[in-house]
C-alpha positions in Angstrom: 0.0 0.0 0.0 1.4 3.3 -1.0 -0.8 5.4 1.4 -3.4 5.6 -1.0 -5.9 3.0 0.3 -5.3 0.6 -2.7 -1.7 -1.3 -3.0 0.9 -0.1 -5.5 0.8 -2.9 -7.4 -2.8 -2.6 -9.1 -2.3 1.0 -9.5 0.5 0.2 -11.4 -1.2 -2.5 -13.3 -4.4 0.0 -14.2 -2.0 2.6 -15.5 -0.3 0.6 -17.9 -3.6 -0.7 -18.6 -5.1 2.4 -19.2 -2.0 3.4 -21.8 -2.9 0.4 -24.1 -6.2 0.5 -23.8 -6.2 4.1 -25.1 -3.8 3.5 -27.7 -5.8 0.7 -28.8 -9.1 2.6 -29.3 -8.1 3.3 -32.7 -9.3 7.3 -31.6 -6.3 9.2 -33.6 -4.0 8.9 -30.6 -0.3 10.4 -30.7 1.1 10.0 -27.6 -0.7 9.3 -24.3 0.2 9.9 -20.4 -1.8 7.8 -17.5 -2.3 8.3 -14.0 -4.0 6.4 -11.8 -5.0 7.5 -8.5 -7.4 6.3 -5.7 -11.1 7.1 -5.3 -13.6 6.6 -2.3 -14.5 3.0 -1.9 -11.3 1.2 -2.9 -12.5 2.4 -6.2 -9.7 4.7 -8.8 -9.8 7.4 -10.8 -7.8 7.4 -14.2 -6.6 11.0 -16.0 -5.4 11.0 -19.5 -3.4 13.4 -20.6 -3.0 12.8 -24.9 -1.5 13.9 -28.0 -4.0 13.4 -31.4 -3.8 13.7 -34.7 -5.4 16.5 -36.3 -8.5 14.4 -38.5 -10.0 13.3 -35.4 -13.4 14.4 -33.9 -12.3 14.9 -30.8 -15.6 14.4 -28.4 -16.7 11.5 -29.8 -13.1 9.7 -30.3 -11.9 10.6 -26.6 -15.6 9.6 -25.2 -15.1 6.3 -26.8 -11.3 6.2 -25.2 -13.1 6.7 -21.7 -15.4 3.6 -22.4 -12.7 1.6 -23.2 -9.8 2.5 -20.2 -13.1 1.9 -18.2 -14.0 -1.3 -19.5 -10.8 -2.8 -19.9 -9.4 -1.7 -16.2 -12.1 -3.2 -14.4 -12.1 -6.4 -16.8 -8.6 -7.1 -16.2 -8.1 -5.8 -12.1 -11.8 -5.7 -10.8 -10.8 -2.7 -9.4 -14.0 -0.1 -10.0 -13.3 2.6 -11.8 -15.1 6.1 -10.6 -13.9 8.0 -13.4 -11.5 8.4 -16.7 -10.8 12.1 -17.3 -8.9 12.8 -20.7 -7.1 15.7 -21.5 -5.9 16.6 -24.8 -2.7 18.6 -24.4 -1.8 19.0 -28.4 -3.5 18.2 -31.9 -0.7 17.7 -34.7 -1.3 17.3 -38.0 -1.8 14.0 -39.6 0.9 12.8 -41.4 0.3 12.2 -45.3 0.2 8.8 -46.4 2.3 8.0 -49.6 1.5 5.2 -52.1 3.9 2.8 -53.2 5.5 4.0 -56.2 
């Protein structure tokens, strides 16, 4: 226990957890930061904070992120999860594909 009412360990766990599970989402994700910290209840909150690529619709594609950290944390940890903030700290521009020549 690392004076937050839940041991390190799963904290841990539901960060790197959350990471994937964000990068996964297919939601036009750069870069993405997790922190996991402990709620009421033995339950956790989880804040984003993400890189995206420019042609992505940004409340819809980060509201689906949310589901999924959500989901996937309490599938894998049965830890509840109280809430998943996301913060979108940059937008870059997509890069350009290019055909084979």
């Amino acid at each position: 226990d690392i004076g937050l009412g839940i041991p390190a360990e799963p904290l841990f766990r539901s960060s790197y957890i959350a990471r994937n599970s964000a990068m996964s989402a297919q939601a036009g994700i750069k870069t993405v930061k997790a922190r996991v910290t402990s709620a009421k209840n033995g339950s956790i909150n989880v804040n984003i904070n993400a890189t995206l690529y420019s042609n992505v619709e940004i409340p819809s594609s980060m509201s689906k992120v949310q589901e999924r950290i959500k989901k996937d944390i309490e599938r894998y940890t049965g830890i509840i999860v109280e809430e998943v903030k996301v913060r979108v700290n940059r937008v870059e521009p997509a890069a350009a594909r290019v055909e084979g020549r």
